[in-house]
MDTraj code that builds the backbone (N, CA, C; nanometers):
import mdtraj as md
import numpy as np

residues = "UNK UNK UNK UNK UNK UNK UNK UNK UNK UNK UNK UNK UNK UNK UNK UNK UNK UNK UNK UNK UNK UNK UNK UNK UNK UNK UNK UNK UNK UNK UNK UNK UNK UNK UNK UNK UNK UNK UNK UNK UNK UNK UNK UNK UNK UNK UNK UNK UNK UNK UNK UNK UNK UNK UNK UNK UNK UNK UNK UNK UNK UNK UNK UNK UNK UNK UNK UNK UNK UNK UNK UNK UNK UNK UNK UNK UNK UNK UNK UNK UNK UNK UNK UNK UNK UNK UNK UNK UNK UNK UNK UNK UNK UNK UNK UNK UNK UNK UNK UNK UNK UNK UNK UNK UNK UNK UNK UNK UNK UNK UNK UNK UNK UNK UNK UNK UNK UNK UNK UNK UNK UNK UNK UNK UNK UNK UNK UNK UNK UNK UNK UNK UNK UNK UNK UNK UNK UNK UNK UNK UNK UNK UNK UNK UNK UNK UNK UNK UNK UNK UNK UNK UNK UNK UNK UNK UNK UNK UNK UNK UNK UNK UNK UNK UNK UNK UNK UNK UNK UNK UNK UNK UNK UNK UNK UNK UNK UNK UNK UNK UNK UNK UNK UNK UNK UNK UNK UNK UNK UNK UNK UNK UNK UNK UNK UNK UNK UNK UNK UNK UNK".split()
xyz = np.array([
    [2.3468, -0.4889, 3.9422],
    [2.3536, -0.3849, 3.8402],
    [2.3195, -0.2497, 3.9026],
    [2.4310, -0.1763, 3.8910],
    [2.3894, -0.0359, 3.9490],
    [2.3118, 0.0096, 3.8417],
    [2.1994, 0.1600, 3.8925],
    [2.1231, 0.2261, 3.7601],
    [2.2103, 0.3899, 3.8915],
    [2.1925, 0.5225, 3.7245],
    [2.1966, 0.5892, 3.7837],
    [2.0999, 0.7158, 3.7308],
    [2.1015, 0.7884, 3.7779],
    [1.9764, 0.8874, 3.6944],
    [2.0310, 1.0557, 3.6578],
    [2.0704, 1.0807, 3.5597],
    [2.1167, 1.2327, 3.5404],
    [2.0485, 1.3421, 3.4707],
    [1.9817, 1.4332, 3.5496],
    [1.9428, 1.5297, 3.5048],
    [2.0152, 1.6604, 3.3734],
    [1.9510, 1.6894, 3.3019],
    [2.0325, 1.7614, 3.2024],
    [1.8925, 1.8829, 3.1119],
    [1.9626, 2.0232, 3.1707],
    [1.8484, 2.1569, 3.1163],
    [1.9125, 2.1718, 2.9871],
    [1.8641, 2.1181, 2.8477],
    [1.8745, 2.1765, 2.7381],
    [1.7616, 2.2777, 2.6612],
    [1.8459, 2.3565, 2.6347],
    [1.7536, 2.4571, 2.5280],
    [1.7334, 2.4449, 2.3773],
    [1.5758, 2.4603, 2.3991],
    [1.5898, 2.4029, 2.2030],
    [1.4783, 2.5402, 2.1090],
    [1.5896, 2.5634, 2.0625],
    [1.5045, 2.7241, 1.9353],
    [1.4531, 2.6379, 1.8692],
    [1.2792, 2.6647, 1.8149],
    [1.2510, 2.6460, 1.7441],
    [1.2009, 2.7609, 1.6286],
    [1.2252, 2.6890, 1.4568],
    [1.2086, 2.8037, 1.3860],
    [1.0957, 2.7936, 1.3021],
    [0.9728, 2.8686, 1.2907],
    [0.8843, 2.8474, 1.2171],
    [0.8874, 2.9544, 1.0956],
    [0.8524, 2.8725, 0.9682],
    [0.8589, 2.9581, 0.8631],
    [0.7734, 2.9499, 0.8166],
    [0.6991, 3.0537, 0.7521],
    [0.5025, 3.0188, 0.6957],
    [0.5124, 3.1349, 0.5684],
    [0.4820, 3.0498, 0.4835],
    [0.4893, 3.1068, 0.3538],
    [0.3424, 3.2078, 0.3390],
    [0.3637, 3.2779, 0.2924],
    [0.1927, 3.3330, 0.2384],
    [0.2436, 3.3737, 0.0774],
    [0.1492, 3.2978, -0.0119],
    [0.1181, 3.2751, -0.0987],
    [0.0042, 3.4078, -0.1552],
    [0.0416, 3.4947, -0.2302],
    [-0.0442, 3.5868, -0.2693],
    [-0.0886, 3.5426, -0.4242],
    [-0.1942, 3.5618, -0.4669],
    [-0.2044, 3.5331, -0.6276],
    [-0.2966, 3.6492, -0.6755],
    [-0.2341, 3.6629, -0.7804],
    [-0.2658, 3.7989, -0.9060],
    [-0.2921, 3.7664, -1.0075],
    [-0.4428, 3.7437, -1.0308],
    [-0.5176, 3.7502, -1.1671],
    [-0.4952, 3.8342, -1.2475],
    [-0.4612, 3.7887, -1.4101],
    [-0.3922, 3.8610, -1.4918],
    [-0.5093, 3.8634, -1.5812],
    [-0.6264, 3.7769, -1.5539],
    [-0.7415, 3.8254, -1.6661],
    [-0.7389, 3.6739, -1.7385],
    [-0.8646, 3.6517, -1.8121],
    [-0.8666, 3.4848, -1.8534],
    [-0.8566, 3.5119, -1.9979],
    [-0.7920, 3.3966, -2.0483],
    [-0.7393, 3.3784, -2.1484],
    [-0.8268, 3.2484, -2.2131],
    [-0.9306, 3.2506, -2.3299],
    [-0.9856, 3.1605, -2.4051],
    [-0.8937, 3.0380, -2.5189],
    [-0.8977, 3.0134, -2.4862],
    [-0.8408, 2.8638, -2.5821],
    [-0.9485, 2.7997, -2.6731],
    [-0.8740, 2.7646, -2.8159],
    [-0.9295, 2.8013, -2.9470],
    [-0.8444, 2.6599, -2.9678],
    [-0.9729, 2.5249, -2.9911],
    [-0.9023, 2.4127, -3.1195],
    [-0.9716, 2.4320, -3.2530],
    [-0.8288, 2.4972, -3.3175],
    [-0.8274, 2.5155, -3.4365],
    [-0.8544, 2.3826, -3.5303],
    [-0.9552, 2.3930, -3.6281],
    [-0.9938, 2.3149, -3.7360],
    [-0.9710, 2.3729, -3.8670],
    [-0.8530, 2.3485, -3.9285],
    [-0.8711, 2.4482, -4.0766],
    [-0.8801, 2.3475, -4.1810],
    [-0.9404, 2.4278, -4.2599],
    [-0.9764, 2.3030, -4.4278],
    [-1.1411, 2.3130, -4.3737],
    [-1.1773, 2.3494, -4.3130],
    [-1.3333, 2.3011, -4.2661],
    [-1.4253, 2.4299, -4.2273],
    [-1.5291, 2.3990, -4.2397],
    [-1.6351, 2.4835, -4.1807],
    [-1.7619, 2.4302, -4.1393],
    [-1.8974, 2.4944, -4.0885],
    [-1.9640, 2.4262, -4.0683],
    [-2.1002, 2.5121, -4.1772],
    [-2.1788, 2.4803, -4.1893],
    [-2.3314, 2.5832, -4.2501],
    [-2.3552, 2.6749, -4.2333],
    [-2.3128, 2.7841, -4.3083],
    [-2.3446, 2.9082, -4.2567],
    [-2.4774, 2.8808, -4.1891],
    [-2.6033, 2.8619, -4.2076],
    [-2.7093, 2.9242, -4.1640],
    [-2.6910, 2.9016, -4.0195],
    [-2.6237, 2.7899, -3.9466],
    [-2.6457, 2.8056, -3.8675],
    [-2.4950, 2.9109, -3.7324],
    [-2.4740, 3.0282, -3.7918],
    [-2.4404, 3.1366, -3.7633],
    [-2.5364, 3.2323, -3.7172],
    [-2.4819, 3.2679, -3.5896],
    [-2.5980, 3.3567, -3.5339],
    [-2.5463, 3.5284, -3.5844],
    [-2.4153, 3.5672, -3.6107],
    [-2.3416, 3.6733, -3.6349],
    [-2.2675, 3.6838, -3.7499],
    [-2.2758, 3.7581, -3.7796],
    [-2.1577, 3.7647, -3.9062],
    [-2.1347, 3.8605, -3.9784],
    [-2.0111, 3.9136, -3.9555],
    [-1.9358, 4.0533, -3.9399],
    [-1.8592, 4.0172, -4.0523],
    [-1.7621, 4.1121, -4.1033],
    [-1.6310, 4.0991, -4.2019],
    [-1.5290, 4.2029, -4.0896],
    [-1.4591, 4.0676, -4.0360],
    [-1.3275, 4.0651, -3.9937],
    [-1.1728, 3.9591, -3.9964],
    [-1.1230, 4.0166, -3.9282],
    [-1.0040, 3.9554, -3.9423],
    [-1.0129, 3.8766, -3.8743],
    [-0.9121, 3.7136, -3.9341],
    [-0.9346, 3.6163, -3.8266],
    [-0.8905, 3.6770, -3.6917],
    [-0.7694, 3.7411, -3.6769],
    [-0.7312, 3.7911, -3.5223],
    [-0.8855, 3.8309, -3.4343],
    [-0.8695, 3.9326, -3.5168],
    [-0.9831, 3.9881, -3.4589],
    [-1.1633, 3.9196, -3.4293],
    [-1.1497, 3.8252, -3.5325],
    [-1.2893, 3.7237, -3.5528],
    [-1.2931, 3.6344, -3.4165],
    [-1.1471, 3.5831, -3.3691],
    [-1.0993, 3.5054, -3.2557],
    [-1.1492, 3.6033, -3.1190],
    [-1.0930, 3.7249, -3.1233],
    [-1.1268, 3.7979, -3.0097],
    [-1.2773, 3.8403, -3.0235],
    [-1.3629, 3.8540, -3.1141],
    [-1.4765, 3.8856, -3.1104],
    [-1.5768, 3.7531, -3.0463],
    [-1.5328, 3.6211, -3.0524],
    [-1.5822, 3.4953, -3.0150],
    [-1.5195, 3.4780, -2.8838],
    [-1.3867, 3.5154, -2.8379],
    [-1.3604, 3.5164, -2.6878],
    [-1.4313, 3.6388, -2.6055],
    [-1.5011, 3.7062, -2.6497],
    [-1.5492, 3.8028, -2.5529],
    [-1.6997, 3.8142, -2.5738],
    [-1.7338, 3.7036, -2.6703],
    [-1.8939, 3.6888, -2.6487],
    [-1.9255, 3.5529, -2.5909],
    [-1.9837, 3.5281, -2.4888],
    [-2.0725, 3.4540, -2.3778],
    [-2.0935, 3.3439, -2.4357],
    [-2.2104, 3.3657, -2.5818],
    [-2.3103, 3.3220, -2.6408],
    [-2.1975, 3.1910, -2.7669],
    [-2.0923, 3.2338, -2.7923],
    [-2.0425, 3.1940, -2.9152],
    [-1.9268, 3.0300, -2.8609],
    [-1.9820, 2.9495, -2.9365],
    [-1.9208, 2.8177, -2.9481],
    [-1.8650, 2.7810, -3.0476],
    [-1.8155, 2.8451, -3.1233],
    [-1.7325, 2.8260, -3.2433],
    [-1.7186, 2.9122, -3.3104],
    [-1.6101, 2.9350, -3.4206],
    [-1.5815, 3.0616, -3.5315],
    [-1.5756, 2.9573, -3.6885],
    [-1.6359, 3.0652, -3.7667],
    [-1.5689, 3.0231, -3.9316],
    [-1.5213, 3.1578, -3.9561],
    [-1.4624, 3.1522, -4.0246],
    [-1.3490, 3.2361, -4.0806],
    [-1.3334, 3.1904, -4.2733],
    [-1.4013, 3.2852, -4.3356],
    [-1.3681, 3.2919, -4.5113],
    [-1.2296, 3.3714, -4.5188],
    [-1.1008, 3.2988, -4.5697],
    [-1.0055, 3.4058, -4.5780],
    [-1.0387, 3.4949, -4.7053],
    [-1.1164, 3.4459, -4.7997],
    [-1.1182, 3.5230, -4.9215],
    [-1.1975, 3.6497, -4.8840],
    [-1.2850, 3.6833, -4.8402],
    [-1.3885, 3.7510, -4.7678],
    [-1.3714, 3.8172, -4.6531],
    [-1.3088, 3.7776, -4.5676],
    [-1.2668, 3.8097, -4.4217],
    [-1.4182, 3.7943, -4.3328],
    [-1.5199, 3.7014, -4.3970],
    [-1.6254, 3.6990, -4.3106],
    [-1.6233, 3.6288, -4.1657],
    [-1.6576, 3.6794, -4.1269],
    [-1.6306, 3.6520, -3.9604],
    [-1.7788, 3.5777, -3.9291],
    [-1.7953, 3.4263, -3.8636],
    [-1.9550, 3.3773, -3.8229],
    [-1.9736, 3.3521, -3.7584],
    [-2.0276, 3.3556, -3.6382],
    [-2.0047, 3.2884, -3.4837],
    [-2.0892, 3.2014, -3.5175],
    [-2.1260, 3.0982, -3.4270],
    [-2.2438, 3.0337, -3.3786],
    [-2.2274, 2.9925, -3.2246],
    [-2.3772, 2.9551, -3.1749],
    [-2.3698, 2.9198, -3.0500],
    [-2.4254, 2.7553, -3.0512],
    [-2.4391, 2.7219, -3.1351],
    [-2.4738, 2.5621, -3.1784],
    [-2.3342, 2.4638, -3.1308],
    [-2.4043, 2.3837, -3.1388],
    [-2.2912, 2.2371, -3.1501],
    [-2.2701, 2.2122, -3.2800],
    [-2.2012, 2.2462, -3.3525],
    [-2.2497, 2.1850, -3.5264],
    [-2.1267, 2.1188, -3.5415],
    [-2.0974, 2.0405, -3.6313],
    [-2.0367, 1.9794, -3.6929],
    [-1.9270, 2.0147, -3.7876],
    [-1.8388, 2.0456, -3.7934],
    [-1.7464, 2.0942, -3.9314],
    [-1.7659, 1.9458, -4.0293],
    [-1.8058, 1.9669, -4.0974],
    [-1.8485, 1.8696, -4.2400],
    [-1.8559, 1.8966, -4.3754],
    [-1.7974, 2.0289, -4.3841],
    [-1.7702, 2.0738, -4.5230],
    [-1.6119, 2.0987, -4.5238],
    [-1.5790, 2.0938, -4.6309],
    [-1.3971, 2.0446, -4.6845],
    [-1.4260, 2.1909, -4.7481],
    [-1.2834, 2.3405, -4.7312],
    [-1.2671, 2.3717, -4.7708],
    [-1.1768, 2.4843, -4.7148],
    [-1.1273, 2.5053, -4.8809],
    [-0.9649, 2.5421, -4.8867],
    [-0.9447, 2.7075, -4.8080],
    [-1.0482, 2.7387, -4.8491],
    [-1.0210, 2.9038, -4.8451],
    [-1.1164, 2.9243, -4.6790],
    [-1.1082, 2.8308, -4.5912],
    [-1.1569, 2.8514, -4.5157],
    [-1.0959, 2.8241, -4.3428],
    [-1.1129, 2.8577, -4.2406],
    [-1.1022, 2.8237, -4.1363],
    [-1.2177, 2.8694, -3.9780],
    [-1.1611, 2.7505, -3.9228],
    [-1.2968, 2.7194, -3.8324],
    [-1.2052, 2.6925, -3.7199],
    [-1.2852, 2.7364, -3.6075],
    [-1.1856, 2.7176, -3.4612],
    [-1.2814, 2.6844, -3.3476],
    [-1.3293, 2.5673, -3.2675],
    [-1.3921, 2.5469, -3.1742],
    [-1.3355, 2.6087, -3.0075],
    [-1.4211, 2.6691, -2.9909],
    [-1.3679, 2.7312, -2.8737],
    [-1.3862, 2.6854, -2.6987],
    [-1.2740, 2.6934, -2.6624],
    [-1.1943, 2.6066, -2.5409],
    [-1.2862, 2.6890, -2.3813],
    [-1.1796, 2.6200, -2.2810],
    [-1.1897, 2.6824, -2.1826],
    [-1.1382, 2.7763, -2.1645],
    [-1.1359, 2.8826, -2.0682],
    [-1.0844, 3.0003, -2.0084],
    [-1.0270, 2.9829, -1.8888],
    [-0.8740, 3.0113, -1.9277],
    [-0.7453, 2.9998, -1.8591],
    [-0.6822, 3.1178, -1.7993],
    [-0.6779, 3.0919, -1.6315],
    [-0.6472, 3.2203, -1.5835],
    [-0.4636, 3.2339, -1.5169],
    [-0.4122, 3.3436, -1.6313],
    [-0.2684, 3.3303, -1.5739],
    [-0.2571, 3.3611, -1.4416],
    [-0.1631, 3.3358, -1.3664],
    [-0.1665, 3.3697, -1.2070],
    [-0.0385, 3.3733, -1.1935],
    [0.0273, 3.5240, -1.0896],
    [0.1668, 3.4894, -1.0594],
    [0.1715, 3.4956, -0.9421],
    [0.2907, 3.4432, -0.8851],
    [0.2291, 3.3741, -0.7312],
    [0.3725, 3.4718, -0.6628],
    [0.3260, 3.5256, -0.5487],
    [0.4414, 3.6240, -0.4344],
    [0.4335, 3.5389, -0.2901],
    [0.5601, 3.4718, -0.3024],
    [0.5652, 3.3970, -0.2087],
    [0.6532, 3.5506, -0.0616],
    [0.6238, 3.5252, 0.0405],
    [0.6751, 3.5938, 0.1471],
    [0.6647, 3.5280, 0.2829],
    [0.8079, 3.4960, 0.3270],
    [0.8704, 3.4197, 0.4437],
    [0.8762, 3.4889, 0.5847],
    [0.8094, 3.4446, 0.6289],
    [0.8206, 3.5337, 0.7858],
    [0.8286, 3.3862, 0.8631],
    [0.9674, 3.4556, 0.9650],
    [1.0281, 3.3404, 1.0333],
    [1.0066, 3.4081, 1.1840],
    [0.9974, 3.2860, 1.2902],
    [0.9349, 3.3144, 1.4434],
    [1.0524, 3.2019, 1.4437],
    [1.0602, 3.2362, 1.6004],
    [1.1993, 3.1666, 1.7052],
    [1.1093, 3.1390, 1.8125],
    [1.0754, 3.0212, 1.8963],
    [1.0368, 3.0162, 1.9745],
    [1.1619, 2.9423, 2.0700],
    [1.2119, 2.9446, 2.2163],
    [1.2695, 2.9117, 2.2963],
    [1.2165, 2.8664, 2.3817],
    [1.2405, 2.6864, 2.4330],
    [1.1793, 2.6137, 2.5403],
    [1.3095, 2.5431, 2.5829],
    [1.2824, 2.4766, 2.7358],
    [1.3274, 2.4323, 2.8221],
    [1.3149, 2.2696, 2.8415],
    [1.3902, 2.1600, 2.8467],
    [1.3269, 2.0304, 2.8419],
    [1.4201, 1.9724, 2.9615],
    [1.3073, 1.8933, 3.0205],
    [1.4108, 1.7918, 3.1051],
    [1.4570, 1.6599, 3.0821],
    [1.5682, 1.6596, 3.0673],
    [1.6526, 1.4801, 3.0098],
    [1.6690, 1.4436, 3.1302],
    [1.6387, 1.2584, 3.1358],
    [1.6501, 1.2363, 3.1993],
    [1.6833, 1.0999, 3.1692],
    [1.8399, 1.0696, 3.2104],
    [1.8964, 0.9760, 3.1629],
    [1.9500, 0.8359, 3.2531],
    [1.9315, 0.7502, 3.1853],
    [1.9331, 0.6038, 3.2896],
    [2.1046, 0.5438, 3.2483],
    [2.1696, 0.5136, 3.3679],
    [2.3298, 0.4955, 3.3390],
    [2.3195, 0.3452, 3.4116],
    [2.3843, 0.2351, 3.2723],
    [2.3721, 0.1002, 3.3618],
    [2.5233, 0.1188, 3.3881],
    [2.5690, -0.0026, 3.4602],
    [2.6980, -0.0523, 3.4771],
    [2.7508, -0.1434, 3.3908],
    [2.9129, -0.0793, 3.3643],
    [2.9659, -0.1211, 3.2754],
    [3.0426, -0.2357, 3.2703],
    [3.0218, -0.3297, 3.4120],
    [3.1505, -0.3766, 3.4409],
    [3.0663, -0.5698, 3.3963],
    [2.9504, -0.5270, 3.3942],
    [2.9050, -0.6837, 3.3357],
    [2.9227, -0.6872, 3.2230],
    [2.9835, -0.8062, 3.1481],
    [3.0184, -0.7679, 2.9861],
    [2.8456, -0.8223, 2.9339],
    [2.9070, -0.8526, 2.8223],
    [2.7985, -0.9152, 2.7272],
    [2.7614, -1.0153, 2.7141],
    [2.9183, -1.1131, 2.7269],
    [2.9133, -1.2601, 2.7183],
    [2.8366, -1.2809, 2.8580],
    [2.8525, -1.2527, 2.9902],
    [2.7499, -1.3346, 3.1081],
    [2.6589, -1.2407, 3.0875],
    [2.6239, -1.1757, 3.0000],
    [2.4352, -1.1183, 3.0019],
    [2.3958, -1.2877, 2.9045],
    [2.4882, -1.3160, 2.7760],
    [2.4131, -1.3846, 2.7072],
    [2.4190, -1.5327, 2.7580],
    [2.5311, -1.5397, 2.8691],
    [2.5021, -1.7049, 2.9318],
    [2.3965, -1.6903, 3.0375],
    [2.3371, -1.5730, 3.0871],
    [2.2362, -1.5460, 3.1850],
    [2.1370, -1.6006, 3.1244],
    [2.1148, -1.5272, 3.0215],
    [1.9987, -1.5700, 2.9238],
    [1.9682, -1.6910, 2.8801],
    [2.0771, -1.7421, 2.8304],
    [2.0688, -1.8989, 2.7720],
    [1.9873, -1.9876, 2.8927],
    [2.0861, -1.9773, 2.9667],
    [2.0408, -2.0764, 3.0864],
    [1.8952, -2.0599, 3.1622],
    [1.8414, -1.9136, 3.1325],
    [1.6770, -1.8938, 3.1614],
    [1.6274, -1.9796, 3.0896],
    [1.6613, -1.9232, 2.9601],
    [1.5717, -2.0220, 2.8317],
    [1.6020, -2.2220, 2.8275],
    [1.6641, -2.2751, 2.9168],
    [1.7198, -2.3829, 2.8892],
    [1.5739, -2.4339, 3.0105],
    [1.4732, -2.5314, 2.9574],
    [1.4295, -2.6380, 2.9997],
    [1.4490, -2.8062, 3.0588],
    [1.4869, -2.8566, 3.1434],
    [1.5242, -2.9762, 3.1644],
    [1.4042, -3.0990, 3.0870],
    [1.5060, -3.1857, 3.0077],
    [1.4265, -3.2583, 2.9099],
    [1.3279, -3.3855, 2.9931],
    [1.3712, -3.4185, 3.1016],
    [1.2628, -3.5230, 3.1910],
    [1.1372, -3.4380, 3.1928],
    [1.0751, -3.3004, 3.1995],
    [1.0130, -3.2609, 3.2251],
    [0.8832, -3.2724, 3.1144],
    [0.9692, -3.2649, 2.9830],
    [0.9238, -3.2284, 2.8555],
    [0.8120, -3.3645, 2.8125],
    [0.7136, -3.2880, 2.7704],
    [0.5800, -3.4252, 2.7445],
    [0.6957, -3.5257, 2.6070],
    [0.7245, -3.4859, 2.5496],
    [0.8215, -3.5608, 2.4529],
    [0.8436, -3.7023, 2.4872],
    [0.9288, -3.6506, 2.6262],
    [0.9865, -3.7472, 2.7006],
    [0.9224, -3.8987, 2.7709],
    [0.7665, -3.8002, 2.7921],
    [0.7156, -3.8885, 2.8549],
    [0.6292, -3.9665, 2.8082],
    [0.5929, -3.8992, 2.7123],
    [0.5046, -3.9938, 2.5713],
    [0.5995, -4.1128, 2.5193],
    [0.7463, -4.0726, 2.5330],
    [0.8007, -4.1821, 2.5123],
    [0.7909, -4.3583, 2.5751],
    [0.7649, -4.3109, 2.7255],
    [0.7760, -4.4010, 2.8062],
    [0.6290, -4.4966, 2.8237],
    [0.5008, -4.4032, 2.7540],
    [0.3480, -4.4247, 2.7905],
    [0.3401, -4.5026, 2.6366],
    [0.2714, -4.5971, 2.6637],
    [0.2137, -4.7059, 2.5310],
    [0.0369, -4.6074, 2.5364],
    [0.0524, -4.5768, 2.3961],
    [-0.1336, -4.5712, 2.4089],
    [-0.2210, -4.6396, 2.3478],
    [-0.3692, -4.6305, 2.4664],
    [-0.4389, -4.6997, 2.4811],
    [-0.5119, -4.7124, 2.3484],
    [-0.5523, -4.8471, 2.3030],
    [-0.6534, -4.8218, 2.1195],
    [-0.7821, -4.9071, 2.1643],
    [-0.9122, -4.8489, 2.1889],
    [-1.0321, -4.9136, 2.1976],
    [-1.0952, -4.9438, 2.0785],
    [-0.9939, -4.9837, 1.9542],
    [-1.0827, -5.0574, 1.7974],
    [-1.0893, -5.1944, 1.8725],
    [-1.1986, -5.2610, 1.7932],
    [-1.2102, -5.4106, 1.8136],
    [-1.0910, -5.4760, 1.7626],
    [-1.0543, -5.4452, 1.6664],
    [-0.9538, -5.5022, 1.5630],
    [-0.8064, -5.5166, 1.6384],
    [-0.7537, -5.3972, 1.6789],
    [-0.6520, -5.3980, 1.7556],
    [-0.6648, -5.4625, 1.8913],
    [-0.8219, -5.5057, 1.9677],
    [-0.8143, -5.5881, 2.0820],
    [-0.8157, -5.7191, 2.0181],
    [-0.8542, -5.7740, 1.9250],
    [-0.8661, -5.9477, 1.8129],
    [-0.7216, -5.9817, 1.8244],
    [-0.6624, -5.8938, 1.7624],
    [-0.5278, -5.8892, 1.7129],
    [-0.4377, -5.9441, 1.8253],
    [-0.4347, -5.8174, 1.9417],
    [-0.3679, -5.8708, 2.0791],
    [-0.3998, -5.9847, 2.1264],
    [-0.5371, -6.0313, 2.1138],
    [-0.5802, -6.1522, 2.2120],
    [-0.5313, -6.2652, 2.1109],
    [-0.5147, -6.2450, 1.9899],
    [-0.4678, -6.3995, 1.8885],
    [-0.3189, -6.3429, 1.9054],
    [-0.2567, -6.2621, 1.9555],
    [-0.0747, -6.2753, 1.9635],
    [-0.0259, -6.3412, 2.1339],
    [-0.1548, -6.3055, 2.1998],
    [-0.1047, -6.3656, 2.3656],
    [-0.1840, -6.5877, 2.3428],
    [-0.2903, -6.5099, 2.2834],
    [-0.2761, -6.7021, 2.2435],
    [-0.2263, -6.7594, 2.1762],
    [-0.1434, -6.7323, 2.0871],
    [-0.0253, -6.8405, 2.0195],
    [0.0865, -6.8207, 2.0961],
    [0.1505, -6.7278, 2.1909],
    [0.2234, -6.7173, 2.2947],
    [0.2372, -6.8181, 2.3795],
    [0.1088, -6.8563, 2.4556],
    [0.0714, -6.9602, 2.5725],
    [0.0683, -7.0637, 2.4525],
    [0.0526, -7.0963, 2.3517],
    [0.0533, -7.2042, 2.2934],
    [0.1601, -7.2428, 2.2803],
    [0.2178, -7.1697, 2.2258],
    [0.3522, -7.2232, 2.1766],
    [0.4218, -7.2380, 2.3395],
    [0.4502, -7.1564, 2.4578],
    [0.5230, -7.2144, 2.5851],
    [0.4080, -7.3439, 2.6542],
    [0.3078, -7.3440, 2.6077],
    [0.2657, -7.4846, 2.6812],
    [0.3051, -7.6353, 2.6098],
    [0.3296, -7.6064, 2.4785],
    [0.3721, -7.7194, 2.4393],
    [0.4647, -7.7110, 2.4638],
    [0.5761, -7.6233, 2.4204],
    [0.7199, -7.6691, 2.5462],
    [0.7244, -7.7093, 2.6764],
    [0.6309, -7.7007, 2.7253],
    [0.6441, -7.7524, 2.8519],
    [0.5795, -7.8955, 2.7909],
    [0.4752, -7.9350, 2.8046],
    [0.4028, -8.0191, 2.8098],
    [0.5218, -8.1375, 2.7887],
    [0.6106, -8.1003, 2.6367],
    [0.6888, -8.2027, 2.5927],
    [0.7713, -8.2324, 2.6998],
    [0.8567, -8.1054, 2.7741],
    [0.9519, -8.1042, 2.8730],
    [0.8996, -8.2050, 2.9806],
    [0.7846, -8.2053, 3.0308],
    [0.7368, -8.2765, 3.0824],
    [0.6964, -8.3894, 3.1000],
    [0.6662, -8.4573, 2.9675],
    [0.6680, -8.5926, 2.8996],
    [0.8125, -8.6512, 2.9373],
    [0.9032, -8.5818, 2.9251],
    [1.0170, -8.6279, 2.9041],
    [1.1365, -8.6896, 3.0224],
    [1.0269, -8.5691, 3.0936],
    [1.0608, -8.5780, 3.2199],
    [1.0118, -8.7266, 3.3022],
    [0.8821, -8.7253, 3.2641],
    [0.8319, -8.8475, 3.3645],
    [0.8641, -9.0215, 3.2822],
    [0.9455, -8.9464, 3.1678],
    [0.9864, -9.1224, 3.1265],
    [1.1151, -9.1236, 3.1539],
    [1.1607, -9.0512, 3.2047],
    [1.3215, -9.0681, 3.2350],
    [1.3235, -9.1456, 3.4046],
    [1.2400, -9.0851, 3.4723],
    [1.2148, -9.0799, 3.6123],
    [1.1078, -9.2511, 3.6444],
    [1.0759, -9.3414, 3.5602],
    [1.0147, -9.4106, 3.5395],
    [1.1556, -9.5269, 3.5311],
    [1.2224, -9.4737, 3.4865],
    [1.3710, -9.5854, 3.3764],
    [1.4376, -9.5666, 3.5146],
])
top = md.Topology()
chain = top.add_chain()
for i, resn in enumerate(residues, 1):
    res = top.add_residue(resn, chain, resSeq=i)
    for name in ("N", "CA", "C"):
        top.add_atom(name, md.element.get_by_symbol(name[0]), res)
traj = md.Trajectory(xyz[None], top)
């Protein structure tokens, strides 16, 4: 098998692109779960102004202290509290709004700056010969992998009796070789009888 070896200078651009991500706070925005039909005890209101719900909402998003709004529409009374309380009173002319987290819009300026870098590599390539096919690569092979079967324990376990040191299996053998000799000594014995009365006559 010939090998051959070919050198080859390729050039390869590489392009890097890197985003930068700018973000612009637009100011936080409070979130309000609205409860209407309900309120909670006045007394436990720490504030209480006469405003508009709009405005009752923004007066509770820009105070620190305030964990909830009631709202009288008949009245326009405005009540903060800073309690945990309960809405547990049913009523019509009223609304109540538990107040959320603070959500900050963000708009995002993406900007692409692209780099070229240029390098040099060395290939280096291995050339077999073409003229061996496939079929004598795969009878090459076979015949590596092929073992001769005389060799193989298979074979030879075949030919080996093994040895059994139970008592039982030595009883056994010794009462099959003595009815063996029994049975050819009385053939003889008779053969023999037979013999010496013929030889007598």
């Amino acid at each position: 098998m010939k090998h051959g070896v070919g050198l080859d200078f390729l050039s390869i651009s590489r392009v890097f692109l890197l985003a930068i991500v700018v973000n612009v706070n637009l100011g936080c925005q409070v979130q309000f779960y609205d409860i209407p039909g309900r309120r909670y005890h006045i007394s436990k209101a720490y504030d209480q102004v006469t405003r508009s719900l709009d405005e009752c909402r923004k007066r509770c998003a820009g105070d620190d202290n305030c964990w909830a709004l009631m709202h009288y529409n008949t009245s326009n009374l405005c009540a903060l509290t800073n309690l945990t309380v309960v809405f547990g009173y049913l009523c019509d002319y009223c609304f109540s709004a538990k107040k959320g987290n603070c959500i900050q819009p963000t708009t995002t300026t993406t900007t692409t700056v692209t780099t070229t870098e240029s390098e040099s590599t060395l290939c280096t390539c291995t050339c077999e010969d073409s003229t061996v096919d496939n079929i004598t690569k795969l009878n090459e092979r076979i015949a590596s992998l092929k073992l001769p079967k005389t060799t193989l324990s298979m074979t030879r376990r075949k030919l080996t009796s093994a040895d059994d040191q139970r008592p039982s299996a030595r009883g056994a053998g010794a009462v099959g070789v003595f009815v063996l000799v029994t049975f050819l000594a009385v053939i003889i014995v008779f053969d023999l009888s037979r013999f010496c009365s013929r030889s007598k006559e």
